[in-house]
C-alpha positions in Angstrom: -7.0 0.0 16.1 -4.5 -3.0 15.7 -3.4 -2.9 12.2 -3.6 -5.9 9.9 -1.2 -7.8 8.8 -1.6 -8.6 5.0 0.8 -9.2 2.1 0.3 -8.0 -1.0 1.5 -8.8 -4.8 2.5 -6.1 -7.1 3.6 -6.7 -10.8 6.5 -4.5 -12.2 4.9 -2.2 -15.4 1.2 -2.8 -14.1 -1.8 -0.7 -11.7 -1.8 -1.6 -8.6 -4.9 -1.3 -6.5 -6.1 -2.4 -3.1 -9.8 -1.6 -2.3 -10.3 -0.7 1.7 -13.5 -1.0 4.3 -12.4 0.6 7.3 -14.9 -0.8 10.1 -14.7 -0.1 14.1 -15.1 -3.2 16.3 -18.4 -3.4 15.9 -18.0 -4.0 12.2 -20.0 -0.8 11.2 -17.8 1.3 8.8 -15.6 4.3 9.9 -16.9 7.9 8.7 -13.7 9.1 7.1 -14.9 12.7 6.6 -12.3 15.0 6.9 -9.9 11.8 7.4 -6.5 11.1 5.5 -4.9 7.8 4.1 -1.5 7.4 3.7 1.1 5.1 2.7 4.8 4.1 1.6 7.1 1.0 0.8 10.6 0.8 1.1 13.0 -2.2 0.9 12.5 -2.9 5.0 10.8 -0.9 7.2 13.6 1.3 8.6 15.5 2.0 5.4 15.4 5.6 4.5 14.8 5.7 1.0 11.0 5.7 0.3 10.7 3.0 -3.3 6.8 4.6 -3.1 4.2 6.4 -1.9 0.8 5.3 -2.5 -2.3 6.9 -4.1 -4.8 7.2 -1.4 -8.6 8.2 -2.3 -11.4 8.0 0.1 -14.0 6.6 -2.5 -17.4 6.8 0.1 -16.1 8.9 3.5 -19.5 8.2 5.5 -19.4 4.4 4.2 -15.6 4.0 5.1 -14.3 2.8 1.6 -10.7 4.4 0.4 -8.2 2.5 -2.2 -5.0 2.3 -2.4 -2.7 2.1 -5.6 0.3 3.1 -7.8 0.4 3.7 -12.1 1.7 1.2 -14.1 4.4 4.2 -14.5 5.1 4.1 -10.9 5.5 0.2 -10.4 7.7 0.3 -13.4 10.0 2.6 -11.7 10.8 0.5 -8.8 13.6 -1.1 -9.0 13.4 -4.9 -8.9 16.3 -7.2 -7.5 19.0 -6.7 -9.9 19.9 -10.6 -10.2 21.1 -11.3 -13.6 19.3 -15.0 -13.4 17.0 -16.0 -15.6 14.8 -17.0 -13.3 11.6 -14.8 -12.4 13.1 -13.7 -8.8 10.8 -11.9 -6.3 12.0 -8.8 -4.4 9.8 -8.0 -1.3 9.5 -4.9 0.1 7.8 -3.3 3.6 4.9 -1.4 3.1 2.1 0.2 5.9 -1.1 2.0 5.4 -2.0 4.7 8.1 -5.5 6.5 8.7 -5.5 9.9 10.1 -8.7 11.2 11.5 -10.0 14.5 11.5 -8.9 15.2 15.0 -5.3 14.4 14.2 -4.9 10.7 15.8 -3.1 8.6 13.6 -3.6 4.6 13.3 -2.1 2.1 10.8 -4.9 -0.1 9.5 -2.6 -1.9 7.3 1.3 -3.9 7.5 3.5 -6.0 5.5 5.3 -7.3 2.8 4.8 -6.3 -0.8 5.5 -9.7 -2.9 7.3 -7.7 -5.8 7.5 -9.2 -9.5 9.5 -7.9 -12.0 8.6 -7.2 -15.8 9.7 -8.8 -18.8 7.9 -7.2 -21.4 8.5 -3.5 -20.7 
């Protein structure tokens, strides 16, 4: 599977959730029965810190649907760009999204950049 490219936008303080339909090339969903999702973000993709590590829940296994999110808590706890302008600056951040099937193989379904906004009103 060739993963997708997708940005994201997250928002400092707030849930963050991202709905998924897995589908094979066909376009008929992927039984995810006894199948993992996983997934991080950290500043670029071969830093060593990890900022997070998503929430991954398969919602329908046979009908392919999982999310993916953080808490309000956890968004709140990454640390934005530390820029002491007043302006609203955005700090982006790498993120992927793997699937592990039952028989071990591992595929990412999902890459890119997490738009990241940080919070005023904490």
């Amino acid at each position: 599977m060739t993963p997708i490219d997708y940005n994201i936008d997250m928002f400092q303080g707030s849930t963050f959730k991202l709905d998924l339909e897995l589908e094979d090339g066909n376009g008929a969903a992927i039984n995810l029965t006894g199948a993992t999702i996983r997934g991080k973000m950290r500043r670029t993709a071969s830093a060593t810190i990890v900022e997070a590590t998503f929430t991954c829940t398969i919602v329908s296994a046979v009908g392919g649907t999982a999310t993916v999110g953080l808490t309000a808590a956890q968004t709140a706890a990454i640390a934005a760009d530390p820029s002491q302008k007043a302006t609203r600056e955005i700090t982006n951040f790498a993120y992927d999204i793997e699937y592990e099937d039952s028989g071990g193989i591992v595929d990412r379904i999902l890459q890119g950049i997490v738009n990241f906004y940080p919070e005023v009103t904490k």
